[in-house]
C-alpha positions, 0 to 999 in steps of 0.5 A: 298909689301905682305907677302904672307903665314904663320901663322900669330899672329895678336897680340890680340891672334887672329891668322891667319892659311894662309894669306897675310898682304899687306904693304903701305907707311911703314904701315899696309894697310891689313891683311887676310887669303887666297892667296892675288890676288891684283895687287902688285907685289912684294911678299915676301913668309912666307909660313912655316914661323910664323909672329908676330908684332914686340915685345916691351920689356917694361923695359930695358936699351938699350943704356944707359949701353952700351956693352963692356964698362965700365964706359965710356958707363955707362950712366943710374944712376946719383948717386950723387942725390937720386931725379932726375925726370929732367934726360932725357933717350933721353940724354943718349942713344947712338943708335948705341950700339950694343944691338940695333941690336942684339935685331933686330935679335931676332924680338924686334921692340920696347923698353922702355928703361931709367934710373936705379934703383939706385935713389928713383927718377931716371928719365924719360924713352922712348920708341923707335924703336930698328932701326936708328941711331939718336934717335930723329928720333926713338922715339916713344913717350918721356917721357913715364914714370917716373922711381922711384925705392924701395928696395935694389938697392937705399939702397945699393947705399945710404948706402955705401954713409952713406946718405940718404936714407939708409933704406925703410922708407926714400926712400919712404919719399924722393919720398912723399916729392918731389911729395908733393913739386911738387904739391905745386909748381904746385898749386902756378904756378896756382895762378900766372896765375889766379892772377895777383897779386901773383907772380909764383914761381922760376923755379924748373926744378925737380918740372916741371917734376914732374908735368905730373906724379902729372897730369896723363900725364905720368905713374908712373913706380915703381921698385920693386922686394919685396912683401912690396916694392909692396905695399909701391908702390901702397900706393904711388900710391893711395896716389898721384893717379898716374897713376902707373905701377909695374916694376918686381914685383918679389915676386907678387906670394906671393900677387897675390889676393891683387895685382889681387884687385887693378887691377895692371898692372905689367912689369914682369922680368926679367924672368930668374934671379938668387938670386944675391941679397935678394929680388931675392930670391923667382923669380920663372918663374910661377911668370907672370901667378899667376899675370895674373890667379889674373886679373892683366895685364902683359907685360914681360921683359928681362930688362938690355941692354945685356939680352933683345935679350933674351926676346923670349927665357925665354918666352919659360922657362915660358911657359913650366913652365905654362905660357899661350901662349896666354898671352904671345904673348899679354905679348909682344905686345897688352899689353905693346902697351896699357900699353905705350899708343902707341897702335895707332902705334905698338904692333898689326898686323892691318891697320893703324899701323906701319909696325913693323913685325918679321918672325920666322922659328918657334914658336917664343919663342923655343929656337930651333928658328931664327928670319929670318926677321924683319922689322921697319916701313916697312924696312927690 
């Protein structure tokens, strides 16, 4: 197939003013300006028409809060336990959730979805494609982070229990002594297999899926809206070298320098949030450029399940408010690929990567615009 015409955003803030991208096997096979004068037949006109790669919301809850339902569909935090790394997003999400086809319609390809906030230690998330009806079969790569979680939403939920933990200090405490825990289990795993005298430890299921978080393998991705919740993050980062990302970063605004020094790469959003709690009160939507402007790299989000068709929308409020168009395309596509480590696969209009592409009747984050088209993997 070609899509012949159109502007085309490759992704990397490269645009193309009238082009043709040639499509082979579900794949990008090439991209180029001009009229394509090859031998494929089948060509679908773009012209007047913008084309991106498919977007990637890089935090959210897709299929895990499902719409409509209450408890019934409510299937992102086990609140029963303040340390829970062995949860599985896989195991939660239901793919047929409406949420996933309303973000079809608005050109998001791609999602980080996974368990909430509610726990210190909440649990494994993936990324997937938002098309399909067996999510084995949409997984991009699983897991791709560990959910751990600060501030008001673990104190909230904690306190109503009157159990630990019920302040800050405990809830960093509780994710210093399971990564400590895991650490001395991964050691004593070690000694097993070097000695055959010494004998390996009990299995400990949370130890064992902590261990790729302690080794680099996973990211650590940690919830945080206050500027000290931010710091406690990155405390814990440092302390365990953690490959480490910041999740909303509400209040980053305030530190920017700091954050700017550490070279952090953020999740920022959900873009548009009203001051439902305390550590919401200073979101601004210049917030993501401060970040961007001190040197961190930042990926956008619209977060939940039922916002994330959203994401192009508040984008637009962004940058009206000051945020670099470039910065944002890249906030939705090259930045969170990378930040994944699922660039080989999506987030650029390239050869070799998955045919995941959104066609818009305008600029992709007005509000006064559709998504006409999109596509998964070469499907329309």
């Amino acid at each position: 197939m070609i899509i012949q015409g159109g502007v085309i955003h490759i992704g990397d803030g490269t645009v193309v003013q009238e082009g043709y991208i040639r499509l082979e096997d579900g794949k990008i096979a090439e991209v180029s300006s001009g009229v394509y004068s090859g031998a494929d037949r089948e060509v679908l006109d773009a012209k007047g028409k913008i084309i991106t790669p498919g977007f990637i919301d890089a935090h959210c809850h897709l299929g895990m809060w499902e719409e409509g339902l209450d408890f019934e569909g409510d299937d992102g935090n086990e609140m029963t336990d303040p340390c829970t790394p062995h949860l599985r997003a896989i195991d939660a999400i239901n793919p047929l959730d409406r949420a996933f086809g309303e973000a079809l319609d608005y050109g998001i390809t791609t999602v980080v979805t996974g368990p909430g906030s509610a726990n210190p230690v909440a649990g494994q998330i993936c990324a997937m494609k938002t098309w399909g009806r067996v999510v084995d079969e949409m997984v991009v790569k699983a897991p791709v982070g560990m959910k751990f979680a600060l501030g008001e939403n673990p104190k909230g939920v904690y306190n109503d229990k009157s159990q630990t933990p019920m302040t800050r200090m405990a809830i960093a405490a509780i994710i210093r002594e399971e990564l400590q825990k895991a650490k001395r289990y991964g050691e004593d795993c070690r000694k097993a297999q070097e000695d055959e005298d010494a004998d390996p430890p009990e299995l400990d299921v949370k130890c064992e899926a902590l261990l790729p978080v302690l080794e680099g393998k996973v990211k650590a991705h940690f919830h945080t809206h206050r500027a000290d919740d931010i710091c406690t993050a990155l405390r814990l980062i440092r302390e365990f070298q953690l490959d480490g990302v910041i999740v909303h970063g509400t209040e980053g605004h305030l530190i920017p320098e700091y954050m700017g020094s550490k070279k952090v790469r953020c999740v920022v959003g959900p873009l548009l949030m009203p001051p439902s709690k305390m550590e919401l009160w200073n979101a601004v939507p210049e917030n993501a450029q401060a970040l961007i402007e001190a040197g961190c790299m930042v990926c956008l989000t619209a977060d939940t399940s039922s916002e994330t068709k959203w994401l192009p929308r508040d984008i637009g409020v962004c940058i009206a408010r000051g945020l670099d168009e470039k910065e944002a395309f890249k906030a939705v596509t090259v930045n969170p690929a990378k930040l994944l480590g699922i660039e080989d696969k999506v987030g650029a209009l390239e050869p070799g990567k998955d045919a995941d592409i959104a066609i818009f009747d305008g600029h992709p984050f007005s509000n006064m615009t559709q998504c006409v088209l999109t596509m998964i993997d070469g499907k329309i």
